[in-house]
C-alpha positions in Angstrom: 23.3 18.1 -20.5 22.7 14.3 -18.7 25.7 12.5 -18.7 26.6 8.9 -20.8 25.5 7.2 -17.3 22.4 9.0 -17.0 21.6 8.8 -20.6 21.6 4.9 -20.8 18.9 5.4 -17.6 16.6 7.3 -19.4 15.2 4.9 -21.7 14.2 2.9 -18.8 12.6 5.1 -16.6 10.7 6.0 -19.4 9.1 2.3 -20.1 8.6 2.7 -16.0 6.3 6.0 -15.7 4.9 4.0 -18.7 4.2 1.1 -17.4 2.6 2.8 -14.2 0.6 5.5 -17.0 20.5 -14.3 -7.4 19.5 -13.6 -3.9 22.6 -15.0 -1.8 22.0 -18.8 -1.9 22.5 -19.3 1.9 22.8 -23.7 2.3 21.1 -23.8 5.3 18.5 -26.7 4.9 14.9 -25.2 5.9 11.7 -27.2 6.1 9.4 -26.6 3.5 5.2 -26.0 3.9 3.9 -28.9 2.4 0.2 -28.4 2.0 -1.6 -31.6 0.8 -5.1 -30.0 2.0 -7.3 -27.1 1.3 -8.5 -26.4 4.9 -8.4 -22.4 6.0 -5.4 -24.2 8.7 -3.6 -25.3 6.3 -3.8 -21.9 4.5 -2.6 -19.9 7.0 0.5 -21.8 8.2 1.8 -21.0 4.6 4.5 -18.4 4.5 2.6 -16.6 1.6 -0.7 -16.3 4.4 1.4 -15.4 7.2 2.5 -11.5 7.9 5.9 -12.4 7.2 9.1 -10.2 6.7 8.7 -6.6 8.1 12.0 -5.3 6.4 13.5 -6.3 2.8 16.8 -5.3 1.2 18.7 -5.6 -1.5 20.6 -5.2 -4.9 18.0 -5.0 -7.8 18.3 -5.5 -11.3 15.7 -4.2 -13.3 14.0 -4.6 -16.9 11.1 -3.2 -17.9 9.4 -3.6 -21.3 6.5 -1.8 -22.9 5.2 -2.4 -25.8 8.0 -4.6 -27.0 10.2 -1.6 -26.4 13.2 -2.8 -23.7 15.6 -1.4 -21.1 17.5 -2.6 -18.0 18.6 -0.9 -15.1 20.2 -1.5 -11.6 19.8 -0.1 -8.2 18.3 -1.2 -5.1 15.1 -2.5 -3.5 13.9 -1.2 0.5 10.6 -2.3 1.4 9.4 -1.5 5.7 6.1 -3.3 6.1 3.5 -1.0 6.3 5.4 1.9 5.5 6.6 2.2 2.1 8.4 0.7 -0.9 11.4 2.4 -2.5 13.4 1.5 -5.7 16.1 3.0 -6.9 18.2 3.2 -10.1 21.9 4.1 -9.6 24.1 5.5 -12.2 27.2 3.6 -12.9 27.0 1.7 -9.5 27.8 4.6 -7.4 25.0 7.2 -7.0 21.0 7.2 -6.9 19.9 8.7 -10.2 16.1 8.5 -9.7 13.8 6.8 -7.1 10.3 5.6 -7.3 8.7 5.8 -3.8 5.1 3.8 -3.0 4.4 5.5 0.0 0.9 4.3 1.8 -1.5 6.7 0.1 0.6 8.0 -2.5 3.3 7.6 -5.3 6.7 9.3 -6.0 9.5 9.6 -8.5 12.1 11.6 -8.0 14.7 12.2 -10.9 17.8 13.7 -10.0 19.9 14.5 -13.0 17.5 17.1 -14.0 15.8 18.2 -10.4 12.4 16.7 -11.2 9.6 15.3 -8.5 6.5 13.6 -9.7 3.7 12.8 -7.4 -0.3 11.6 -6.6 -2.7 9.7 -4.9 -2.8 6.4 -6.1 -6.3 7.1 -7.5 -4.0 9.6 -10.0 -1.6 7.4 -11.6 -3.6 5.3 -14.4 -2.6 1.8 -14.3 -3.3 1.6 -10.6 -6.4 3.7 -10.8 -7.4 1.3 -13.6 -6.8 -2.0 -11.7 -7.6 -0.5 -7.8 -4.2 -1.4 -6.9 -3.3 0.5 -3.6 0.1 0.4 -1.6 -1.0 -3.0 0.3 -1.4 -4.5 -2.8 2.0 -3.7 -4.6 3.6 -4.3 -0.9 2.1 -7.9 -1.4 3.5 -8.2 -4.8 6.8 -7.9 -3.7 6.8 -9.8 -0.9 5.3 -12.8 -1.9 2.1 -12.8 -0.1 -1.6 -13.4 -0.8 -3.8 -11.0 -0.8 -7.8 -9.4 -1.7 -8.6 -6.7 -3.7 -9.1 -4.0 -1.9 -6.6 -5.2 1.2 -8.9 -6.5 3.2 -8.0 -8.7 6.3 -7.2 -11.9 4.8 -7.2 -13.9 8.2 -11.2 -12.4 8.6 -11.7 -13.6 5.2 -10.0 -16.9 4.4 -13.0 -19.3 4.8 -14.6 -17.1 1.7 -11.7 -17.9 -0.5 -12.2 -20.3 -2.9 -10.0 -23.7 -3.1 -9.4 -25.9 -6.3 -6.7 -28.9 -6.5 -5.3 -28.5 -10.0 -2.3 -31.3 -10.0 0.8 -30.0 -8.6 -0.5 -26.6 -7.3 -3.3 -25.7 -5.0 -5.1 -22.7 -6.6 -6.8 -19.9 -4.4 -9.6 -17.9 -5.5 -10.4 -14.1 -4.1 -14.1 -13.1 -4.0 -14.7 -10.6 -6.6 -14.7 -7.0 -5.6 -15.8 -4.3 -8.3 -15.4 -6.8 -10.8 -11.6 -7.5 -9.7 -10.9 -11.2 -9.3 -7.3 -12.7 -7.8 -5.8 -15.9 -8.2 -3.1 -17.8 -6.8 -0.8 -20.7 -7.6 0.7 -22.4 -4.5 3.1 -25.4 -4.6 2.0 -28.6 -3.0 5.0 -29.4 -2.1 6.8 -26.8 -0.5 3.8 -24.9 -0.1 5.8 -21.9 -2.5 3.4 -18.9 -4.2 5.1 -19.3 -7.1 2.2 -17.3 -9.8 -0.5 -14.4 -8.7 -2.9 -13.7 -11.2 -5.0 -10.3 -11.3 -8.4 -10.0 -13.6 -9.7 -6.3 -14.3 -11.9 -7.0 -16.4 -12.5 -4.6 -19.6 -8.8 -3.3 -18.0 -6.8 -6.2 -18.2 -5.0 -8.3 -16.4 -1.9 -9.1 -14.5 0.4 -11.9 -14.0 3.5 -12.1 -11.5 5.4 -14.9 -11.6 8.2 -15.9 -9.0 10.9 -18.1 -9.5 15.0 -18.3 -8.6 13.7 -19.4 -4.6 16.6 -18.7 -1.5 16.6 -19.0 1.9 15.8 -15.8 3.6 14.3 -15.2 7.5 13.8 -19.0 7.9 11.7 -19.2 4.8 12.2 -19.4 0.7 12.0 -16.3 -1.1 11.7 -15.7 -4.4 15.2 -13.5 -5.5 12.9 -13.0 -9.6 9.7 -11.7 -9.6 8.5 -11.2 -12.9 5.3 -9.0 -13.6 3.4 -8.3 -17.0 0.4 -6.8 -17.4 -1.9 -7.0 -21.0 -4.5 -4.9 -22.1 -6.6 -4.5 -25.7 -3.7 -3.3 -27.8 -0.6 -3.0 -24.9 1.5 -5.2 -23.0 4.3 -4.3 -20.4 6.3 -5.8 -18.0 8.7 -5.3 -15.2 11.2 -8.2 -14.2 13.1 -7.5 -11.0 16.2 -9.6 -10.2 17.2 -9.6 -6.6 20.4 -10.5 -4.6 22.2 -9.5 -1.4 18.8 -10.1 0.2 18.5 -9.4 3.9 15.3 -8.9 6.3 17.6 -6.9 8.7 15.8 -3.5 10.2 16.7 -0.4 8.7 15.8 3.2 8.8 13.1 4.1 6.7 11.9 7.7 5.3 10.7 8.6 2.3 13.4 11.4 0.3 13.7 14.6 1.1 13.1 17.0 -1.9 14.5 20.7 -1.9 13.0 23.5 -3.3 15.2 23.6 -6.2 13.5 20.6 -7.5 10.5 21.0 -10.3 7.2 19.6 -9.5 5.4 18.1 -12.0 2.7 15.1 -13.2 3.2 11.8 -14.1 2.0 13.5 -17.5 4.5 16.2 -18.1 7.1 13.8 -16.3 6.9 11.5 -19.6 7.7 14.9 -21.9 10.7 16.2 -19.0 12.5 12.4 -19.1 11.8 12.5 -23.3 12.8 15.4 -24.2 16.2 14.7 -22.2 16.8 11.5 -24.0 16.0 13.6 -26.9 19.1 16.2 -26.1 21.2 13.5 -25.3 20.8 11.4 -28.4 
């Protein structure tokens, strides 16, 4: 039977498969991006245009809420540009109780307490099928970056963005793609992405929002980054909460699974994680 630690996991990872189905305040004074015009120059000198860190770290809280249903977890965040994401939930601070890898062309979750592996293509997991978000895109996401559907080469494409001046913000337009529109909200003033906007049409949309802004690699990053997604009849979201940020290069492999562990879908993985909060109640 899961332990107490493990049990006050469960509910979370739960509201995760579902929703897929303060950084360290350095005071060193950096110069902001100021953009004041909507030339593709000015774009690209922006942090959120530029290729930017190629390793992240760090100490993650998580909550995640579906549906109005809530739960909070903590673990950490690793990120190597290009070659996968990883976010772990610890139990009781000390060891990795389950893992969610976003590997380039597929998805993971590993649950340890109970020796379960989940995994597909990214065309398999729902949401993402839904909205034609692939690995570049949630890699974007998290590291504060622009980007087009379908991950094209934003350089190549920046002169077919559209630009709009709405007050304090500079808003950027994506061409549509399959009926998949981006927007983004950039700060005049430090020239911050501070909202991304994602329209899927009859799928819904999603909004990330990034705030709590520290000094990291000789630029601000955001240490919240707060995404909800809405669709007819269901809402979820997924705030992360980052500190002990650092862009420092690590070693980077997805987890090794043994044989003893039980592969299953994203499907059955929602029945394995419920019927063991189930046993534990």
């Amino acid at each position: 039977m899961p332990n107490a630690s493990a049990n006050r996991l469960m509910p979370f990872l739960l509201l995760l498969v579902l929703f897929l189905t303060g950084c360290s305040a350095n005071r060193q004074m950096l110069s902001e991006a100021s953009i004041d015009e909507v030339s593709s120059g000015a774009l690209l000198s922006l942090p959120s245009f530029k290729s930017g860190e190629r390793y992240l770290s760090g100490s993650v809280k998580m909550t995640a809420t579906v549906n109005g249903e809530k739960a909070k977890a903590k673990g950490k965040l690793r990120i190597k540009r290009d070659g996968g994401i990883q976010i772990g939930a610890t139990a009781m601070g000390l060891m990795e109780a389950a893992c969610f890898e976003f590997l380039p062309d597929s998805v993971r979750f590993l649950y340890k307490i109970d020796k379960i592996c989940a995994g597909a293509p990214y065309s398999g997991v729902p949401f993402l099928d839904r909205t034609g978000t692939d690995y570049r895109i949630l890699e974007s996401v998290l590291l504060n970056k622009v980007f087009l559907p379908g991950g094209g080469d934003l350089k190549k494409s920046v002169g077919k963005l559209e630009v709009k001046d709405e007050g304090e913000c500079i808003v950027v337009y994506t061409p549509s793609e399959n009926y998949v529109i981006y927007r983004f909200y950039i700060e005049k003033g430090s020239g911050r992405l501070v909202r991304s906007e994602g329209y899927y049409g009859a799928a819904g949309k999603v909004v990330c929002r990034y705030s709590d802004f520290a000094p990291l690699s000789g630029r601000f990053f955001p240490c919240k980054v707060d995404v909800t997604f809405e669709s007819p009849g269901e809402s979820a979201s997924l705030l992360l909460e980052l500190s002990k940020t650092s862009s420092k290069e690590f070693k980077f492999a997805p987890r090794r699974v043994s044989k003893a562990y039980r592969r299953v879908s994203f499907e059955n993985l929602l029945n394995s994680v419920g019927s063991a909060e189930k046993e534990a109640q």
